[in-house]
PLY file of the C-alpha trace (Angstrom):
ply
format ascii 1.0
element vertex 338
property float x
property float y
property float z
element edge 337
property int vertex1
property int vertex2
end_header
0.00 0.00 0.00
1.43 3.34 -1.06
1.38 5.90 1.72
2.18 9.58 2.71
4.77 8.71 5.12
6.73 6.60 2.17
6.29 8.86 -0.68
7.94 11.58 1.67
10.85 8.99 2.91
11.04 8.71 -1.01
11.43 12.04 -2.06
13.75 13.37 0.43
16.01 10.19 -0.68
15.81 11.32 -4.37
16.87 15.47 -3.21
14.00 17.35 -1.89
14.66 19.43 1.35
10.66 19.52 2.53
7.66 17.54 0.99
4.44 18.02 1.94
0.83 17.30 0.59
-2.23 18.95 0.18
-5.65 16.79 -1.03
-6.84 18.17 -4.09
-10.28 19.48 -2.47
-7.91 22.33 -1.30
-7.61 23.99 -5.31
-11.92 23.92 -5.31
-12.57 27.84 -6.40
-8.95 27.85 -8.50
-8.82 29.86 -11.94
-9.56 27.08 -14.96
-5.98 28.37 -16.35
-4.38 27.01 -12.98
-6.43 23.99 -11.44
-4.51 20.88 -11.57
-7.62 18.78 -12.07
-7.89 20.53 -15.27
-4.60 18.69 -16.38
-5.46 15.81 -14.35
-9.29 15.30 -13.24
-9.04 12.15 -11.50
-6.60 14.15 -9.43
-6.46 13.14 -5.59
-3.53 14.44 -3.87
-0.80 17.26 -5.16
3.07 16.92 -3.64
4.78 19.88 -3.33
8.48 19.67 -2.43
10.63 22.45 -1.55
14.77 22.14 -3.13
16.52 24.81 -1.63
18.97 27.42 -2.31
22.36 27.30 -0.97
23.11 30.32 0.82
26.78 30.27 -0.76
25.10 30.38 -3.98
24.28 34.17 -3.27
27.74 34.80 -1.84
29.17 36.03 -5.12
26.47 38.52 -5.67
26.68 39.82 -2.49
30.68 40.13 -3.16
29.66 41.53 -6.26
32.15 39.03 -7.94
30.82 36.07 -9.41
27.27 36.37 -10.22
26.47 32.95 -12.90
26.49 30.96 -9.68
23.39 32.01 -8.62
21.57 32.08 -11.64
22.73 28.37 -12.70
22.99 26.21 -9.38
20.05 28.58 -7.58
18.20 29.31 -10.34
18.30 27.64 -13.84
20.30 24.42 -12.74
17.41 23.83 -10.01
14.46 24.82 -12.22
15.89 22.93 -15.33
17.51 19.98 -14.17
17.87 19.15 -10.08
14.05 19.30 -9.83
12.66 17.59 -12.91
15.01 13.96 -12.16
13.18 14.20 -8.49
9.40 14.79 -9.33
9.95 12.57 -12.45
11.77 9.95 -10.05
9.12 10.21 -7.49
6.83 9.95 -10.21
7.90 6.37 -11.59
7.73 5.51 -7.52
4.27 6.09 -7.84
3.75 4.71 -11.11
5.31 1.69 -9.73
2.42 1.10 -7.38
-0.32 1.44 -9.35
-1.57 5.43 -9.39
-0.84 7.36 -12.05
1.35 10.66 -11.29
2.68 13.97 -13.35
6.06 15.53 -12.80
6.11 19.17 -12.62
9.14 20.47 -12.05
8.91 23.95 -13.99
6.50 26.09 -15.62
6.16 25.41 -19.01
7.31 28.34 -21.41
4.48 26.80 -23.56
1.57 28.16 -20.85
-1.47 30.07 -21.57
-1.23 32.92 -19.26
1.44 35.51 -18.84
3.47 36.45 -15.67
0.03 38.57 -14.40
-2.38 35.65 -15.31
-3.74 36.86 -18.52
-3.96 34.99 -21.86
-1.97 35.72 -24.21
-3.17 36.90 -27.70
-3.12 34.20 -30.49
-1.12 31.90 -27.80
-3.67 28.83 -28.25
-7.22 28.12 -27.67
-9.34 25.56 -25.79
-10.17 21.92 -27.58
-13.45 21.79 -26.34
-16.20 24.36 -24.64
-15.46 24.79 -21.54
-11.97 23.74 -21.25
-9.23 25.98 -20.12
-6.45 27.05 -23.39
-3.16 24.76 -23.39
-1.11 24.90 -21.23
-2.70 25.15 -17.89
-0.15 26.52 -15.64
-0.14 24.99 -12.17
1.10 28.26 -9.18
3.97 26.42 -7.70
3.92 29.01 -4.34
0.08 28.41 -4.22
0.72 24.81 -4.41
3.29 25.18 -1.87
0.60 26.86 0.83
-2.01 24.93 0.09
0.08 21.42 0.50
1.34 23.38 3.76
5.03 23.60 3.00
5.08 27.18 4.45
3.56 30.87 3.89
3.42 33.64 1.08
5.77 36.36 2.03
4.72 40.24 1.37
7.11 40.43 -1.83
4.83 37.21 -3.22
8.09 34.73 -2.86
7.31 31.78 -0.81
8.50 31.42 2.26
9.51 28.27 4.61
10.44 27.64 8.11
13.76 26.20 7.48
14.82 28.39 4.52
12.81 31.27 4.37
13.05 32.29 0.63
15.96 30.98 -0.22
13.94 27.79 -2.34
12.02 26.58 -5.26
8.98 24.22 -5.76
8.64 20.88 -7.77
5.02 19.27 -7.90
3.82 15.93 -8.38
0.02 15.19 -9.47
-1.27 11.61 -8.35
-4.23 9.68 -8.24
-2.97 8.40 -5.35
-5.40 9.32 -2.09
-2.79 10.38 0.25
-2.60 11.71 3.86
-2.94 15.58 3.51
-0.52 17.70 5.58
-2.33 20.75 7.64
-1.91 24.29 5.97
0.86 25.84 7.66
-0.20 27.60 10.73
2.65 27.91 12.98
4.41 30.93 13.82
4.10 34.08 10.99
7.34 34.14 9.22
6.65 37.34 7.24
6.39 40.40 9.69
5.83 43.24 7.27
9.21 44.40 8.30
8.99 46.05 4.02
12.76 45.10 3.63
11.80 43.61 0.66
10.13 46.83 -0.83
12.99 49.06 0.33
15.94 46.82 -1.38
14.36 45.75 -4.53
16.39 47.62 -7.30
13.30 47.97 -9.35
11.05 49.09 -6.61
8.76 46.44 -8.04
6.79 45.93 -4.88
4.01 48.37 -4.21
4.43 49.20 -0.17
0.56 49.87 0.01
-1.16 48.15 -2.98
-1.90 44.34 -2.35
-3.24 41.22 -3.92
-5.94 39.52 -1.50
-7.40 36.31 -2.30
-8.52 32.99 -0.36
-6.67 29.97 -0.27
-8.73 26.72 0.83
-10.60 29.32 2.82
-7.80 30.83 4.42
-6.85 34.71 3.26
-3.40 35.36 2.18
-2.33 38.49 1.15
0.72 39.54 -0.96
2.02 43.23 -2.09
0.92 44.47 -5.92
4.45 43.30 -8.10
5.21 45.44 -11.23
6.07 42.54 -13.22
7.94 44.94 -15.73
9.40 46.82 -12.77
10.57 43.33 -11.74
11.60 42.08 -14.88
14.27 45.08 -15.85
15.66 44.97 -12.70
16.04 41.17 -12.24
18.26 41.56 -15.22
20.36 44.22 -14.10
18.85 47.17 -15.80
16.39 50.31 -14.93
14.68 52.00 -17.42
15.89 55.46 -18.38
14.62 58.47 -20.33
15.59 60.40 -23.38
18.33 59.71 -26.10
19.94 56.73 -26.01
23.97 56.60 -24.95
25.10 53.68 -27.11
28.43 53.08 -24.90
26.07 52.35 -21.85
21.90 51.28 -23.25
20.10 49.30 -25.62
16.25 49.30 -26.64
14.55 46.13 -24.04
12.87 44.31 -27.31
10.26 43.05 -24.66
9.12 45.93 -23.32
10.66 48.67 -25.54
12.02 50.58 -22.52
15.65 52.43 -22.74
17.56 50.06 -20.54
21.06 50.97 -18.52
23.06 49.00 -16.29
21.83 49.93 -12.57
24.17 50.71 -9.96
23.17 46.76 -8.69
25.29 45.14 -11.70
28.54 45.56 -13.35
27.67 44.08 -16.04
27.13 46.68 -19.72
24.80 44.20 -20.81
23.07 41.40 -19.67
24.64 38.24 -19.99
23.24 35.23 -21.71
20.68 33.39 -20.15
22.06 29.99 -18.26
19.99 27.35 -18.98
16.90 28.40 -19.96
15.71 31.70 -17.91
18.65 31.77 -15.35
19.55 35.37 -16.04
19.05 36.44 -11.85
21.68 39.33 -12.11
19.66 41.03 -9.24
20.25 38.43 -7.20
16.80 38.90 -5.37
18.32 41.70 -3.69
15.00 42.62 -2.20
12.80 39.39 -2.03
15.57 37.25 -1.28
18.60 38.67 -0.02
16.95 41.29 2.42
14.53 39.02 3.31
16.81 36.28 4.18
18.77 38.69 6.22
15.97 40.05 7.98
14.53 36.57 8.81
18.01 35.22 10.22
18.50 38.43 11.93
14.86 37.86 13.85
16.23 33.93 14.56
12.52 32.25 13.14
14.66 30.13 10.95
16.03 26.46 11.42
18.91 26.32 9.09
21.23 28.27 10.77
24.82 29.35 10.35
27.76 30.23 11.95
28.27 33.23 10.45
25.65 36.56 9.45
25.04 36.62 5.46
26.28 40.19 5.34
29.54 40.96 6.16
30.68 44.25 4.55
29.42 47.06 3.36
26.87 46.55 0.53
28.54 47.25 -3.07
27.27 49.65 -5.87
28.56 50.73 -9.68
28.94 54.59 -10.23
28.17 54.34 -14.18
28.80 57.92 -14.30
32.58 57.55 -13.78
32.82 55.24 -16.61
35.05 56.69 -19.55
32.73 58.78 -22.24
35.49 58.48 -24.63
35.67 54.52 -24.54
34.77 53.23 -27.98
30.87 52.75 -28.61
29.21 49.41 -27.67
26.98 47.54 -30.44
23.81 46.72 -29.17
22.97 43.36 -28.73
19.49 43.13 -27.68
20.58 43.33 -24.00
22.49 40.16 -23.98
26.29 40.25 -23.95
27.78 38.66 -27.49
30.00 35.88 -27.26
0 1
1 2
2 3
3 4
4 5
5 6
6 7
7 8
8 9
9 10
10 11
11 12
12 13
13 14
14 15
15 16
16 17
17 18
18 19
19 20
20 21
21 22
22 23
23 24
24 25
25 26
26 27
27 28
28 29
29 30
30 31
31 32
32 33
33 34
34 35
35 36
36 37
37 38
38 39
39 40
40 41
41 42
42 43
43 44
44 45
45 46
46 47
47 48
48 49
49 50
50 51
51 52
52 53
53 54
54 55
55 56
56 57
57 58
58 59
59 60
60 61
61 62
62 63
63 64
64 65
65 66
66 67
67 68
68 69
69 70
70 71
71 72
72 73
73 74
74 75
75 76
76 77
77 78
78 79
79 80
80 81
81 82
82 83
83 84
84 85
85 86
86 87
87 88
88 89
89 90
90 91
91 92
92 93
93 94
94 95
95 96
96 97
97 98
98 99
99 100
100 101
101 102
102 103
103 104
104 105
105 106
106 107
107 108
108 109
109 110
110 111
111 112
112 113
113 114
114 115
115 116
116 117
117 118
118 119
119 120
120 121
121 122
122 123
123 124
124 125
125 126
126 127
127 128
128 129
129 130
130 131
131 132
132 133
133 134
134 135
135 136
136 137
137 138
138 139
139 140
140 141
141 142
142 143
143 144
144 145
145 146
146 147
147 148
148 149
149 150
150 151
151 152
152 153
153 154
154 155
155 156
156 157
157 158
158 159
159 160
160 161
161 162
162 163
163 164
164 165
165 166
166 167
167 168
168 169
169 170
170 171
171 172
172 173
173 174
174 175
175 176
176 177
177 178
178 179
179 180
180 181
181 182
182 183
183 184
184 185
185 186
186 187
187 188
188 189
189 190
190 191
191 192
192 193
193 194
194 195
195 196
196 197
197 198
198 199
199 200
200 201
201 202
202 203
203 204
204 205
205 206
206 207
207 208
208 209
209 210
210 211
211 212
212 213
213 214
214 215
215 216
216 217
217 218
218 219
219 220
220 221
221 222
222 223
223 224
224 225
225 226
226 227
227 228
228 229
229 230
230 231
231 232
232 233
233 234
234 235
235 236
236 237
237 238
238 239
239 240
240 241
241 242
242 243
243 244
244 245
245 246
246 247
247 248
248 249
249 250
250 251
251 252
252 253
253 254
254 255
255 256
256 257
257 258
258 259
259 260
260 261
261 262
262 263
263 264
264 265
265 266
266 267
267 268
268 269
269 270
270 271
271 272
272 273
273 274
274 275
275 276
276 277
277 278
278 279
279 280
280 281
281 282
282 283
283 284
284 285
285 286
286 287
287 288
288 289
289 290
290 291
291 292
292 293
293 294
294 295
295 296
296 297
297 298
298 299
299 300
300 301
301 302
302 303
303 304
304 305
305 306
306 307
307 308
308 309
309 310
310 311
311 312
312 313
313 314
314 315
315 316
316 317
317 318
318 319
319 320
320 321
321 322
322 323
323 324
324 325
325 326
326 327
327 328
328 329
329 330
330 331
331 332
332 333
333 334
334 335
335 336
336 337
C-alpha cells in the first residue's frame, strides 16, 4: 500500500529538502488556467516539495564578484535539471504502485497565461467548450501553501520555516489518495518588516497596494508586483529616459524601454541566459537577499549558520565615472555577445 509517510521517505532520498501534501479538495474555487484537475481530473492528492537554495550560492552577488552561480545552481540548474530527475523519479515511484502521477518540475514556457495571469493573444485556444487554453499553468507558491510547505511572504516569494526564501517548488500530481498535511499555521514568518520593498532595485513591490485572495478558505495576502518593474531589474537594468547613450543602453525588445546598467550590476549588458531563464543578475536583492537577512537576523529560521550573510558594506557601480570616450558598444538586444 502506497502511503504519505513513504512517498515523503522517497522524495527526500531522491533530493528534496521539505515535501508536503495537500488533497486536491484544497484547489476547489482555482482559476480554470491554474487547477490541476484541469490537467489531471481524476486528481487526488498534489506533492509539493521544496529544493533549496544554498546560501553560498548568493555569496558572489553579495561580493559583487561572481554572479552565474546564482543564476545556474540557484536558479536555472534547479528549475531545469535538479528538480525535474526528483518529481519525475518520485513519479515512476508512484507509477510503480499502481496510481498514475505527473512531474512538474517547472512552468512550461508553452503556458497560456502571462506572468500577471492573462492569456496571451493568439497563444492557443481551448479543444473543447469549456476547457481551459493549453497549457494550464499549475502556481507552484500556491501549491506550496495549500500542501502546507510554508507561507506567502509580502514580496509574493514563498516562504519556509527552514529556509525562508531561499527555495524553489517541484510538484507531483497523483491519483494516489494520500494523507494531507495541515496548511501551515505555525508561527508568521513574514512580519511586514517592508525590507523587501525598500531593497528591490526595481522598486517592483508596491508598499501599500496588495493582492488579497482565499486559499482553501484561508486569506493570504501579498504586495501588488510590477512585473515589468521586476523584470528590468532582475536583469540588471532600470529603465531610463531620453536619447539613447550607445556606450552604456540598448532598446529592451520586450518591453521597448531604454535600458542601462543599474548601480546593482557591473555588467554593460546582460549576460546570456544559463539554462533556460537563469539570467538572476539582481540576485533577489529585495525578495531574497533582504529578506533572508531580515529573517536570520529575527532567529525564526532552522537552518542556521555560523556566520551573518552580510559581512561588509553593501557594493554599488557609479556608471557615471565610466570613460565617455571609450569606444561605442553595439547593441545586442541586452544580452552580452559571445
Amino acid at each position: 500500500m502506497l502511503t504519505a509517510k513513504a512517498v515523503k521517505k522517497m522524495a527526500k532520498a531522491m533530493g528534496a529538502d521539505k515535501v508536503s501534501i495537500g488533497n486536491i479538495e484544497r484547489w476547489e474555487g482555482a482559476p480554470l488556467q491554474m487547477d490541476p484537475r484541469q490537467i489531471m481530473p481524476e486528481a487526488r492528492s498534489v506533492i509539493a516539495m521544496a529544493f533549496r537554495v544554498m546560501r553560498g550560492s548568493l555569496r558572489g552577488i553579495e561580493e559583487g564578484t561572481f554572479f552565474s552561480n546564482y543564476s545556474a545552481m540557484g536558479y536555472g540548474g534547479l528549475t531545469y535539471l535538479y528538480i525535474p530527475l526528483t518529481v519525475i523519479n518520485l513519479s515512476k515511484f508512484i507509477e510503480d504502485h499502481g496510481y498514475e502521477a505527473i512531474p512538474i518540475g517547472h512552468q512550461s514556457d508553452w503556458r497560456a497565461i502571462d506572468n500577471e495571469g492573462n492569456l496571451r493573444s493568439k497563444k492557443s485556444r481551448p479543444v473543447a467548450p469549456g476547457r481551459p487554453a493549453p497549457d494550464v499553468m499549475v502556481h507552484l507558491r500556491i501549491a506550496g501553501y495549500l500542501c502546507g510547505l510554508g507561507e506567502i511572504g509580502y514580496s509574493k516569494v514563498f516562504l519556509t520555516p527552514e529556509f525562508g526564501p531561499r527555495q524553489r517548488i517541484g510538484i507531483v500530481l497523483t491519483e494516489a489518495a494520500l494523507e494531507p498535511d495541515p496548511i501551515y499555521a505555525g508561527p508568521s514568518l513574514c512580519n511586514r518588516c517592508m525590507a523587501c520593498v525598500k531593497h528591490c532595485p526595481g522598486q517592483a513591490i508596491s508598499a501599500d497596494q496588495t493582492v488579497k485572495v482565499t486559499l482553501a478558505g484561508q486569506p493570504a495576502e501579498w504586495g501588488q508586483l510590477d512585473c515589468n518593474a521586476c523584470h528590468i531589474a532582475f536583469c540588471g537594468g532600470q529603465a531610463v529616459e531620453g536619447t539613447l547613450d550607445p556606450e552604456h543602453t540598448y532598446t529592451d525588445p520586450l518591453y521597448k524601454k531604454n535600458i542601462a546598467p543599474s548601480p546593482w550590476t557591473p555588467f554593460y549588458r546582460k549576460p546570456r541566459n544559463l539554462y533556460n531563464t537563469g539570467q538572476a543578475i539582481c540576485g533577489g536583492q529585495g525578495c531574497v537577499r533582504a529578506c533572508m537577512i531580515s529573517l536570520e537576523n529575527r532567529g525564526v529560521l532552522t537552518n542556521k549558520f555560523h556566520e551573518k550573510f552580510r559581512r561588509r558594506k553593501p557594493w554599488s557601480v557609479d556608471w557615471a565615472m565610466e570613460s565617455k570616450t571609450a569606444a561605442p558598444r553595439k547593441s545586442t538586444g541586452g544580452v552580452e555577445p559571445d
